[in-house]
C-alpha positions as CSV (number, residue, x, y, z in Angstrom):
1,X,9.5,-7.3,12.0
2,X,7.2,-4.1,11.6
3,X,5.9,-3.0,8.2
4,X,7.9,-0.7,6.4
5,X,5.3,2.1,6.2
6,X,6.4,3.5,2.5
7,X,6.1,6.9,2.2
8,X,4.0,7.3,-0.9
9,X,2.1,5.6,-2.8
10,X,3.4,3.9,-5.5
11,X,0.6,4.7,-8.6
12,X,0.4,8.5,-8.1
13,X,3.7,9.5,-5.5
14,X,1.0,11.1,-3.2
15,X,2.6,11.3,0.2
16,X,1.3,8.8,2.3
17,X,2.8,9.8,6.0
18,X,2.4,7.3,8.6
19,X,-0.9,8.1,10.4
20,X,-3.0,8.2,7.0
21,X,-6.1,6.7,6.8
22,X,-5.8,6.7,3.3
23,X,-2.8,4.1,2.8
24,X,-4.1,0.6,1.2
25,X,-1.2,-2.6,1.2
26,X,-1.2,-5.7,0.1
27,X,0.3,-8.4,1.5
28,X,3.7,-7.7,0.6
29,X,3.7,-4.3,1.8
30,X,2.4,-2.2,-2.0
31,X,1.3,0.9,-1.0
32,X,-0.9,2.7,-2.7
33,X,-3.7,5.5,-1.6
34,X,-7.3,4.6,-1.3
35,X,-8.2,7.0,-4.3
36,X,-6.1,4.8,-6.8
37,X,-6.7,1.7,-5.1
38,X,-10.5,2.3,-6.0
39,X,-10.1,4.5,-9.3
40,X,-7.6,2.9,-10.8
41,X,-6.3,-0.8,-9.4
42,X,-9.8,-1.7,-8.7
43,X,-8.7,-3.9,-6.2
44,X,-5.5,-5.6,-7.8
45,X,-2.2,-5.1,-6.7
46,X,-0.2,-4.4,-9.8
47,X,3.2,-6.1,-8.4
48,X,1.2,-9.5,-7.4
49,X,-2.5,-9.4,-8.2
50,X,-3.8,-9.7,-4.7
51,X,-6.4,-7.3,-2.8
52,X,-5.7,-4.5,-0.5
53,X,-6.6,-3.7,3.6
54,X,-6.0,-0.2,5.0
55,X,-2.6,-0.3,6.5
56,X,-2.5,0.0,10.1
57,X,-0.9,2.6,11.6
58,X,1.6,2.8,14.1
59,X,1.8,4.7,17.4
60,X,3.5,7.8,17.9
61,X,4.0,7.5,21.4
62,X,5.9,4.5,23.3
63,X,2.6,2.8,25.2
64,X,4.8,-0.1,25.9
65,X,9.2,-0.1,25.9
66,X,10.4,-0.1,22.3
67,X,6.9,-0.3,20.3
68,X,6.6,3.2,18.3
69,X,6.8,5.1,15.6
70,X,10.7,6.8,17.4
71,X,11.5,3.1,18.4
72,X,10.6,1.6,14.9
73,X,10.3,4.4,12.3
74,X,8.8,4.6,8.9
75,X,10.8,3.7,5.3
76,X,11.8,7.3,4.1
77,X,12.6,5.0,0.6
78,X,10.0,6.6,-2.1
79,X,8.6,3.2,-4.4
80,X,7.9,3.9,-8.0
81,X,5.9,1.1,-10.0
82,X,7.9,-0.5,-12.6
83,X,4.9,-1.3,-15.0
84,X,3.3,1.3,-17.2
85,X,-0.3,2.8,-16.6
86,X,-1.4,0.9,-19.9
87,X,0.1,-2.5,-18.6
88,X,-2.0,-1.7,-14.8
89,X,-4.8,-1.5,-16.6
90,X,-5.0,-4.4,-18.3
91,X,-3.9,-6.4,-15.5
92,X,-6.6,-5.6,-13.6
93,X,-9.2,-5.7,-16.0
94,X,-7.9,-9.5,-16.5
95,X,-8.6,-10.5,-12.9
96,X,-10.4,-7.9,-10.7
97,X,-13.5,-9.8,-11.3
98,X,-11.7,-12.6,-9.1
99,X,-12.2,-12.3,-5.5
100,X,-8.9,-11.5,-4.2
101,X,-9.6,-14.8,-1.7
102,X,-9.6,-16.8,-5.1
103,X,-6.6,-15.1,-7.2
């Protein structure tokens, strides 16, 4: 199954198309931009308290049958958080001292 590729990210609604460099996840597929990853998460997903990697993105053109962004396109589904900017915070000042390894 390929990632879902959201469109935005989910702290600020920035748009976040499919080739930007700027996208952090989490394992379970949070999206969020690399400005409020570092600014504001510090490192903790607000959904599950784990880290973030840059999300990897997915080819435009068809280098092998079936395997591209035409074949296998991006979520068009905008994600809001469901937590307040006060809660965020507090969750991650709780637990951004933890490696993400050792949440």
């Amino acid at each position: 199954m390929a990632l879902q590729l959201r469109p935005n990210c989910e702290f600020c609604d920035r748009d976040l198309p499919p080739d930007a460099t700027t996208a952090r996840i989490c394992s379970y597929e949070c999206t969020f931009c690399a400005d409020c990853v570092e600014m504001h998460l510090h490192n903790v997903c607000p959904n599950c308290g784990g880290g973030f990697a840059p999300r990897p993105i997915r080819p435009a053109t068809e280098w092998r049958p079936g395997v591209s962004r035409v074949r296998q396109p991006p979520s068009s589904k905008r994600v809001a958080l469901s937590f307040s900017h006060e809660d965020i915070a507090a969750h991650s000042a709780r637990i951004r001292d933890i490696a993400p390894e050792d949440r």
